[in-house]
SETI-986469 format. One record per residue (C-alpha): z, x, y; residue in three letters; residue number from 1. Coordinates in pm, 1 decimal, always signed. Layout:
BEGIN
Z	X	Y	ALA	NUM
...
***
This chain:
BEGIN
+8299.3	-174.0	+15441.3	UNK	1
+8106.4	-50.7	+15123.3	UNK	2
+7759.7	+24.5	+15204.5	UNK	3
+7479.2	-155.5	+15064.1	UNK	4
+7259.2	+28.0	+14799.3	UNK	5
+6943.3	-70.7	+14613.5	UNK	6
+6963.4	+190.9	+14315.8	UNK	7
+6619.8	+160.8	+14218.6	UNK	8
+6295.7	+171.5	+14448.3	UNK	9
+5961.4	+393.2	+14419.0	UNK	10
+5780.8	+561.2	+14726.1	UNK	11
+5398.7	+696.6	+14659.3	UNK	12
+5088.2	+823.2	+14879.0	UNK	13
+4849.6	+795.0	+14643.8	UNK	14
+4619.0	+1048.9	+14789.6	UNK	15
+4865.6	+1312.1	+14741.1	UNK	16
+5014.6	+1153.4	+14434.3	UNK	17
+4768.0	+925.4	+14229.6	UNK	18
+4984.7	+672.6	+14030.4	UNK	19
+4735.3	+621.0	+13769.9	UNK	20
+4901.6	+372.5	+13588.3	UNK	21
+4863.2	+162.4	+13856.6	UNK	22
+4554.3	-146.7	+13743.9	UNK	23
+4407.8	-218.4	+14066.7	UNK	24
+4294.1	-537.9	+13929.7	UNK	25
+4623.3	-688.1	+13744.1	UNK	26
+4866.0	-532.2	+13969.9	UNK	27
+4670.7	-605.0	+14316.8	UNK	28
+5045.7	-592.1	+14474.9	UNK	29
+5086.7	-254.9	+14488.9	UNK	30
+4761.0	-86.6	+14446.1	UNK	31
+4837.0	+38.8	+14804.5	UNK	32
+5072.6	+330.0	+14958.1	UNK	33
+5427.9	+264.5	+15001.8	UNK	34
+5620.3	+437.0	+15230.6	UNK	35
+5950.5	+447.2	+15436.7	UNK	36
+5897.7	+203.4	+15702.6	UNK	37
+5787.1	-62.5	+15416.3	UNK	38
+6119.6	+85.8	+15269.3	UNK	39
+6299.0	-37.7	+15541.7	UNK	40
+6117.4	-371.9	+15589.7	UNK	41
+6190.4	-412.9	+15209.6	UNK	42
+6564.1	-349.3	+15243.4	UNK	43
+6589.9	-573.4	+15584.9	UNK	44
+6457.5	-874.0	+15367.2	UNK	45
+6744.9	-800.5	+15080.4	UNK	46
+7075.5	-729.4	+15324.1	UNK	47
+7120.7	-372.4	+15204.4	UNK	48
+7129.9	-45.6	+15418.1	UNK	49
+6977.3	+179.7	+15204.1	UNK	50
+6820.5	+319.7	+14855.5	UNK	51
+6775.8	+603.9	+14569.0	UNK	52
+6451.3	+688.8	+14545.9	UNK	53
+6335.3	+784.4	+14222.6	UNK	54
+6021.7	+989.8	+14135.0	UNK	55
+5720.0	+780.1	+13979.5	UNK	56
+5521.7	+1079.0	+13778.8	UNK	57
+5573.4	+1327.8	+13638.6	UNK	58
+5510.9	+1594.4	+13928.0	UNK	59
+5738.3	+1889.9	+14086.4	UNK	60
+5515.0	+1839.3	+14414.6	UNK	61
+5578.1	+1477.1	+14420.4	UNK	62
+5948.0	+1547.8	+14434.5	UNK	63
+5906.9	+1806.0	+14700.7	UNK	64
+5731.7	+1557.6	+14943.2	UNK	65
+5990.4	+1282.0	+14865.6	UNK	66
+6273.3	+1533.6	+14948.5	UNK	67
+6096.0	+1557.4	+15305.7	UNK	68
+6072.5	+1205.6	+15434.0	UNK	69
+6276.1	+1130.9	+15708.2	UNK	70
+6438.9	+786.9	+15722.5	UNK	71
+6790.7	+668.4	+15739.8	UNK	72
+6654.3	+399.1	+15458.4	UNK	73
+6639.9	+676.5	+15174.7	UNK	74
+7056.2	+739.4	+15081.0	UNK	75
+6920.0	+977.7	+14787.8	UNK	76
+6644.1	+1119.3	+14553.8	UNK	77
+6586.4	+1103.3	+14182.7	UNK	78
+6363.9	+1415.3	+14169.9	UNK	79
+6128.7	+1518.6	+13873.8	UNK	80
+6143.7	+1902.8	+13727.6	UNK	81
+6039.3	+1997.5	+13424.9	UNK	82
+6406.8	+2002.3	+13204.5	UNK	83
+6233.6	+2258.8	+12948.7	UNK	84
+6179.1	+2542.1	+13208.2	UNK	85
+6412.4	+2704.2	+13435.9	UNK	86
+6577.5	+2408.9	+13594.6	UNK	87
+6715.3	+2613.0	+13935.7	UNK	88
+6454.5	+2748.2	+14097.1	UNK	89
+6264.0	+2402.1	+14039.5	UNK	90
+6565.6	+2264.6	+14236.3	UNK	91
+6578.2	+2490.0	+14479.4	UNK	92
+6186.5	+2427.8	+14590.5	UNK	93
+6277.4	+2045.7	+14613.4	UNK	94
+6603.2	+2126.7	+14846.0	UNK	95
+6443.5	+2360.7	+15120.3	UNK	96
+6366.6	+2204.8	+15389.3	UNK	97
+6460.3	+1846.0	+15261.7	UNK	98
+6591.6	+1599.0	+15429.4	UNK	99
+6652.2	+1374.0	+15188.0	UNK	100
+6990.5	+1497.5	+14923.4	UNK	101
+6856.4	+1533.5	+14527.2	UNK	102
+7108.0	+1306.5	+14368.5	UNK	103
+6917.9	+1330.5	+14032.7	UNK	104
+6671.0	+1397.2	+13737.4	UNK	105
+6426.7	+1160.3	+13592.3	UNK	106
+6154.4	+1281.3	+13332.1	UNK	107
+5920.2	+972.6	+13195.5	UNK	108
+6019.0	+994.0	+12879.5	UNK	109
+5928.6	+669.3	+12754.4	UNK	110
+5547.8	+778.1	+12791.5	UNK	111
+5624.8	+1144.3	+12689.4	UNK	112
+5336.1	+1239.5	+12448.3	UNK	113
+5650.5	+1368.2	+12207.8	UNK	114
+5846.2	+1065.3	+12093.8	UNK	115
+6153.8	+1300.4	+12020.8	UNK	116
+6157.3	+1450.0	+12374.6	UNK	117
+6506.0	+1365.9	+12441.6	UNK	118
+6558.2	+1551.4	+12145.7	UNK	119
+6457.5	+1908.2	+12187.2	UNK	120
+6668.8	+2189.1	+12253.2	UNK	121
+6483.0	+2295.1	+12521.2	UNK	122
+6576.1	+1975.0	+12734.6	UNK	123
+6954.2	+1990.9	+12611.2	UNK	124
+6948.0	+2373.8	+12831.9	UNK	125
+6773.0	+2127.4	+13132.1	UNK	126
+7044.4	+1919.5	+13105.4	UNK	127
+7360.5	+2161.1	+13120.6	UNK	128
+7203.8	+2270.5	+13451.7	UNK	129
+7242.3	+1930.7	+13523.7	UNK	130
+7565.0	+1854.7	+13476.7	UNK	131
+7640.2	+2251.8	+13631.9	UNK	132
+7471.8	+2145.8	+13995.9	UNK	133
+7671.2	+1762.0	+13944.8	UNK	134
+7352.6	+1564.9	+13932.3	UNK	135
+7304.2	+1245.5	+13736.6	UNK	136
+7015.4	+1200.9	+13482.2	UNK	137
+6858.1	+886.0	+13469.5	UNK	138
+6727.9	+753.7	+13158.5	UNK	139
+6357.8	+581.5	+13179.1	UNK	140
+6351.9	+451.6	+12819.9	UNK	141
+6195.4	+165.1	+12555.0	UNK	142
+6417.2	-6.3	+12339.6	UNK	143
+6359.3	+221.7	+12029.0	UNK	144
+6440.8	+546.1	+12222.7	UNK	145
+6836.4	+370.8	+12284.4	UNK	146
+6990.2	+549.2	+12028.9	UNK	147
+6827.7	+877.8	+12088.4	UNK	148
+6981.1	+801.2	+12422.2	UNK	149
+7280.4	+767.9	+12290.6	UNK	150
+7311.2	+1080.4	+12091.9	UNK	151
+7217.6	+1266.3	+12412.3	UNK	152
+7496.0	+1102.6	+12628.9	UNK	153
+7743.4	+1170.5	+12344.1	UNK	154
+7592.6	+1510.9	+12325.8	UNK	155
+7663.4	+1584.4	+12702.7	UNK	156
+7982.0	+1395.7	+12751.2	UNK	157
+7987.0	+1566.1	+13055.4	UNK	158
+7699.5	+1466.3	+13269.1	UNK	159
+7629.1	+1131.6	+13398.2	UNK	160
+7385.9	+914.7	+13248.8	UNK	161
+7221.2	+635.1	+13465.6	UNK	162
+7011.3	+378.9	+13229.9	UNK	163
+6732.0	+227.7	+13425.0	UNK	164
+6622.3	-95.4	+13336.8	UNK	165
+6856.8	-207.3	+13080.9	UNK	166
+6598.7	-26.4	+12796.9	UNK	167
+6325.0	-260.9	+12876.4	UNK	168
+6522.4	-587.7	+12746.8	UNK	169
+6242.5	-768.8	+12545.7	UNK	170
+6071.3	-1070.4	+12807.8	UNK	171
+6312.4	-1444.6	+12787.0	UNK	172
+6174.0	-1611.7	+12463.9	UNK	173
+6162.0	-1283.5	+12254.7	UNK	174
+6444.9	-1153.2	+12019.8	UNK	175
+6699.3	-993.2	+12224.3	UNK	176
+6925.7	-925.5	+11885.0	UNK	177
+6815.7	-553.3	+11821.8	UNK	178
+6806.0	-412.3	+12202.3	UNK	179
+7094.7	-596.6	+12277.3	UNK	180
+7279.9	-381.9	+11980.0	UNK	181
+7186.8	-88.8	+12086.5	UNK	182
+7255.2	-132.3	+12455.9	UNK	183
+7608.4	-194.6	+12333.8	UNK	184
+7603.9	+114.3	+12108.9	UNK	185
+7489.6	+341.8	+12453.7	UNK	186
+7712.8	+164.8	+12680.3	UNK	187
+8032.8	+293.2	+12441.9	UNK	188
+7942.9	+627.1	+12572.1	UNK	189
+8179.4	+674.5	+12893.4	UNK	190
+7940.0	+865.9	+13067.0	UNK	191
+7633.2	+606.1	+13107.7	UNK	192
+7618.8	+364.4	+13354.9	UNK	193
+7322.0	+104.5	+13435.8	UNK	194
+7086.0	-20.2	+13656.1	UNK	195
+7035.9	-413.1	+13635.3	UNK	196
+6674.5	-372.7	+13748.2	UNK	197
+6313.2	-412.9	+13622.5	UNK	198
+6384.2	-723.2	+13502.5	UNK	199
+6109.9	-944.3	+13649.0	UNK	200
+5868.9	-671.3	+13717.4	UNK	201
+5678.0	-775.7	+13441.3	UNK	202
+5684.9	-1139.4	+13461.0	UNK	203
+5440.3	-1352.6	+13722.7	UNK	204
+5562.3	-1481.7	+14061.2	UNK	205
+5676.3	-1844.5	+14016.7	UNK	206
+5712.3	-1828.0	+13596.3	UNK	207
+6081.1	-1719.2	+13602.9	UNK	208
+6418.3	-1843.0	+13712.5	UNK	209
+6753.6	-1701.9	+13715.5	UNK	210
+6830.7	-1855.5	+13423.4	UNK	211
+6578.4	-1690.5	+13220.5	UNK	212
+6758.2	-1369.8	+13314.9	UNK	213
+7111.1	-1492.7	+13206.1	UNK	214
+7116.1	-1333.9	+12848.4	UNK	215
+7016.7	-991.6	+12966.0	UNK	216
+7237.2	-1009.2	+13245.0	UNK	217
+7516.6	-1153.4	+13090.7	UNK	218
+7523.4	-912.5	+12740.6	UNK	219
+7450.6	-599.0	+13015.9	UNK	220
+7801.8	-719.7	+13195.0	UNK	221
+7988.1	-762.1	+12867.3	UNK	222
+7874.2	-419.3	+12774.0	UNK	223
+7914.0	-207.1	+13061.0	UNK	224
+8138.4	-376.2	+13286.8	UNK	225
+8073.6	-483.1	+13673.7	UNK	226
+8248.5	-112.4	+13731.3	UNK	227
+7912.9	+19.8	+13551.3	UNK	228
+7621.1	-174.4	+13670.0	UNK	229
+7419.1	-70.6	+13966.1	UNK	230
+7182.3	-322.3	+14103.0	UNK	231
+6800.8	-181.3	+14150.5	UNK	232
+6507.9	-371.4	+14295.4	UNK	233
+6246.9	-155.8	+14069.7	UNK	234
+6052.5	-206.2	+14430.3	UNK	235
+5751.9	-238.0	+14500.8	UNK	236
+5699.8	-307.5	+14114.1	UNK	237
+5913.6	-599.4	+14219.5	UNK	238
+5654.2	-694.0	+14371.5	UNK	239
+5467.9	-774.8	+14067.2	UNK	240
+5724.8	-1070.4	+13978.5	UNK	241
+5687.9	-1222.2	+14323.4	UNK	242
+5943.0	-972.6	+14532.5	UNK	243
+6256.3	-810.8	+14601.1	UNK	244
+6434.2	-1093.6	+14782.5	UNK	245
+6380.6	-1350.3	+14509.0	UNK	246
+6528.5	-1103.4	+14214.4	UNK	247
+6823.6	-999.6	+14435.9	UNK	248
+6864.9	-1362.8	+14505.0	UNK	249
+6878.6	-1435.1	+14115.6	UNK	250
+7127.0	-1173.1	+14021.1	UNK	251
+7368.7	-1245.0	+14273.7	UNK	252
+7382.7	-1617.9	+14162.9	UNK	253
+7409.5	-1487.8	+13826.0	UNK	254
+7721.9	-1261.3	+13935.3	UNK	255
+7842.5	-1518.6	+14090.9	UNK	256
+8177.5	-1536.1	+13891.9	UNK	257
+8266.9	-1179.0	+14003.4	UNK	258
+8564.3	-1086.5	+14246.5	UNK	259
+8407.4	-962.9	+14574.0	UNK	260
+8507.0	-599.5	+14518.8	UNK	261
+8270.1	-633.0	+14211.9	UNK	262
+8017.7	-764.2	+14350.3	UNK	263
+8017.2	-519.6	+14620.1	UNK	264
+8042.3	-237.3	+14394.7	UNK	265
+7749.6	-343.4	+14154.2	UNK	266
+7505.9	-407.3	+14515.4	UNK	267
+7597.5	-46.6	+14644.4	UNK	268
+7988.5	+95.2	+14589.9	UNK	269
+7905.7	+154.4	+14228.6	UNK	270
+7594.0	+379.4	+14358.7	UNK	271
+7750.5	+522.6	+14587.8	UNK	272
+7988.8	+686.0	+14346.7	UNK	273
+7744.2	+764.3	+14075.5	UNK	274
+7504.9	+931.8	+14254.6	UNK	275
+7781.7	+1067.3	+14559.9	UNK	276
+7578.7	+890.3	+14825.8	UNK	277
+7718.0	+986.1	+15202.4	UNK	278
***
């Protein structure tokens, strides 16, 4: 029986790690610590067994204390180094004593002070480590960094790219027509998959339906494929749009015309294989 996964979910202890992007007063929600066992509660609520998580600043420490918790809950890591120094020895400080496996790289670029970070030649070196130590690297973009995105991937053909978010689809009742073309444009690239995730972290509890997600959903499916979509809770940010349950809840009606062996692999097999869970 396939595991499972939520692709997508964010651990912090702000005293260790201040998440200063975090608005105390417009995102009450989670302007508190997160840790496993709220992991766990969060994952009992949604059916699944377990989750990637992924690093939420920009910090080599952060990724070491991540790498150290302890709970059957955490299946992998999306670690932070810094992709324009020496990439190993940043690795190998996240992997002693872990118990958590590093399954892959995320860098913030889409608040990067340099727009053309993806870019530099610097991060292309980062990224041939990558694909050297078979790690994925996940993609944290806006809509206008897609095709930067998608010189990289065709740049690397031989590392695996994981899109999180979709690129930031623009909220239901905006123009969809631009990000939509060049989510198509990336997904041509046979080395990028995607996480169907973040989609109602910025909307309010109670504003949004499953049918206001159909478009993204839908033009993400005919793009990629159910073979290439990995299903993230962006939790606790999901929090923001009223929970984890409910957007879990939304996407599986709206993959409701999928065989079971899709569904299953977009809610955990398709994970599993991207980022070699277990």
């Amino acid at each position: 029986m396939t595991a499972g996964i939520d692709a997508h979910v964010h651990l912090w202890d702000r005293a260790v790690d201040p998440q200063e992007w975090i608005d105390a007063e417009t995102m009450a929600p989670i302007a508190r610590d997160f840790g496993a066992s709220d992991l766990s509660e969060m994952l009992a609520s949604t059916g699944l067994d377990g989750a990637v998580v992924v690093q939420s600043s920009n910090s080599l420490e952060e990724s070491i204390r991540l790498a150290k918790l302890d709970s059957s809950a955490i299946a992998g890591l999306v670690a932070w180094v810094d992709l324009a120094a020496e990439v190993g020895p940043q690795l190998d400080r996240i992997r002693k004593n872990a118990a958590v496996p590093v399954v892959g790289v995320r860098h913030l670029a889409h608040i990067d002070p340099d727009p053309q970070w993806m870019m530099r030649e610097e991060v292309g070196a980062g990224l041939t480590v990558l694909e050297r130590e078979g790690l994925c690297f996940d993609l944290v973009v806006r809509e206008w960094q897609l095709p930067q995105a998608t010189r990289l991937a065709a740049r690397h053909g031989g590392l695996r790219f994981v899109l999180d978010h979709l690129g930031g689809p623009p909220e239901p009742g905006q123009d969809r027509s631009m990000w939509a073309s060049r989510l198509r444009d990336l997904a041509r690239q046979p080395n990028v998959v995607a996480k169907v995730s973040g989609l109602t972290s910025g909307l309010a509890p109670g504003s949004w339906r499953a049918a206001d997600l159909a478009a993204p959903v839908t033009i993400a499916l005919g793009s990629f494929g159910p073979g290439r979509l990995l299903y993230g809770s962006d939790w606790p940010l999901a929090e923001l749009g009223g929970g984890a349950a409910p957007w879990k809840s939304a996407l599986e009606a709206l993959l409701d015309g999928l065989s079971v062996s899709e569904r299953a692999g977009v809610f955990g097999g398709n994970a599993a294989d991207v980022y070699s869970l277990f």
